[in-house]
N, C-alpha and C positions, 0 to 999 in steps of 0.2 A: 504494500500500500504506500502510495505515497502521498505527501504532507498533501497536495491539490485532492486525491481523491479523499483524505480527512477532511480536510474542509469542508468539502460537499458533503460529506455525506454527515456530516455534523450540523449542519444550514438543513439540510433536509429532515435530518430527525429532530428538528428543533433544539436541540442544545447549546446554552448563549456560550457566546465566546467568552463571561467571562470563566467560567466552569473550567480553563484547562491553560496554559499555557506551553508555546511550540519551544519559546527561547530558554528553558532550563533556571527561568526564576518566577516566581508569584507567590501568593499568599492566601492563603484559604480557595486554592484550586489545585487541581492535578497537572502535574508539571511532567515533561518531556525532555531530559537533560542529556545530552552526547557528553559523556566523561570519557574521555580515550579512548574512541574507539567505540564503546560500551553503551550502548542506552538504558539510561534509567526512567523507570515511570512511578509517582508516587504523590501523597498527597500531599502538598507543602502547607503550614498553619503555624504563626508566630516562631519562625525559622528554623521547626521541627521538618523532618520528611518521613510520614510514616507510610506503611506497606508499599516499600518499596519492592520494583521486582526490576530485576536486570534483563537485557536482551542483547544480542550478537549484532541483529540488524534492527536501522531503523522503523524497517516495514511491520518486522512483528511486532514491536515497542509500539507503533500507532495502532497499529489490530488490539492491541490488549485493550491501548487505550480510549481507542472507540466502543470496546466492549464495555469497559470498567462505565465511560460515563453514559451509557444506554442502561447500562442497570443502577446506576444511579438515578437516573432520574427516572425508572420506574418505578423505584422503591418512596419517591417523593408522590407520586401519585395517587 
């Protein structure tokens, strides 16, 4: 997946933008961070990162992360 097909399909499943961010910093959202190589996805909140999970490529790091906030925000529902 890449960042263009996150977008969309983020826009499409209604999820705001500010719910996530791509550049590896935010706060009280789900962040997408390139650490060497490495992606990390996880939820950032007063400069904590919790369940974080690691990935090899970026494509699956956005797959989780489009999954993570689709169940988020049907659990708001």
């Amino acid at each position: 997946m890449t960042r263009t097909e996150f977008l969309e399909a983020t826009k499409a499943g209604g999820i705001v933008p500010d719910a996530f961010n791509l550049d590896g910093e935010g706060n009280e959202c789900y962040v997408l961070a390139d650490r060497d190589g490495q992606w990390d996805v996880y939820y950032s909140e007063r400069g904590l990162e919790t369940g974080k999970h690691h990935f090899s490529t970026e494509s699956t790091a956005l797959e989780y992360l489009l999954e993570t906030l689709r169940a988020d925000q049907a659990a708001k529902r």
